[in-house]
N, C-alpha and C positions, 0 to 999 in steps of 0.2 A: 547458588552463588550469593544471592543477597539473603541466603539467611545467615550465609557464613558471615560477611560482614554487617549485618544486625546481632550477630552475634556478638564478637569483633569491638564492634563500639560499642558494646553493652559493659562489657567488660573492662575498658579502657575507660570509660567515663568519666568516672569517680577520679580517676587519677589526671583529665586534661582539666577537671573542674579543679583540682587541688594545684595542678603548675599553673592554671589562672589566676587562684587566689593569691597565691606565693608571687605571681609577678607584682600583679596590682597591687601589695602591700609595700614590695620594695620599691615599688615607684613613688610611694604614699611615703613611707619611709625617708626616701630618696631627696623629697619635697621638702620633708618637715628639715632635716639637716640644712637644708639652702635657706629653709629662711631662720634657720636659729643661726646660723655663719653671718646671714646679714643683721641679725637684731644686731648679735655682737660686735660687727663692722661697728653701726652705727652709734652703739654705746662705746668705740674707742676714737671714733672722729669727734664725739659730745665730749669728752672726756679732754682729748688735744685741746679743743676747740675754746676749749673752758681753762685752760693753761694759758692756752695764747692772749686769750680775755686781760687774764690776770697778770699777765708779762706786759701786757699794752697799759693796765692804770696801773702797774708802777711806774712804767715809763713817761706816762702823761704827769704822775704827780713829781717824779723827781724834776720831770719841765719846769711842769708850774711854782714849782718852789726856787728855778735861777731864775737870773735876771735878764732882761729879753737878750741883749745880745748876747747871753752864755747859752739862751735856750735856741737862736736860728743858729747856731752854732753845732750846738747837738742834735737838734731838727736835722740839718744837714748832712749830718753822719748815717741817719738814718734813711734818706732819702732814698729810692731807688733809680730814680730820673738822673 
């Protein structure tokens, strides 16, 4: 009996070492995708982030350019309070 299976797993080997390999790659695999999904996340919140920057000093220069009561006027508009 246990030469049958020394036999058995001799045989099969090669082949639980190859569905090992083939897991752990897809997991490696699996990895690399999560974090190329989040690089990219993070280079399109830079990217909004970087919009909004620049929607805010035009806004601050179209301020700075009225005059105070026209700008607490437009301030106000803006306000979320």
């Amino acid at each position: 009996m246990t030469a049958l299976l020394t036999a058995f797993l001799e045989q099969i080997g090669p082949y639980v070492l190859a569905g090992g390999a083939a897991f752990i790659g897809a997991l490696i695999w699996g990895f690399r995708q999560r974090l190329a999904g989040a690089k990219a996340e993070r280079a399109k919140q830079a990217l909004d982030e970087a919009h909004a920057r620049d929607v805010a000093n035009q806004v601050r220069n179209d301020i700075g350019a009225l005059p105070p009561d026209k700008a607490r006027k437009e301030l106000n508009a803006w306000s979320k309070f």
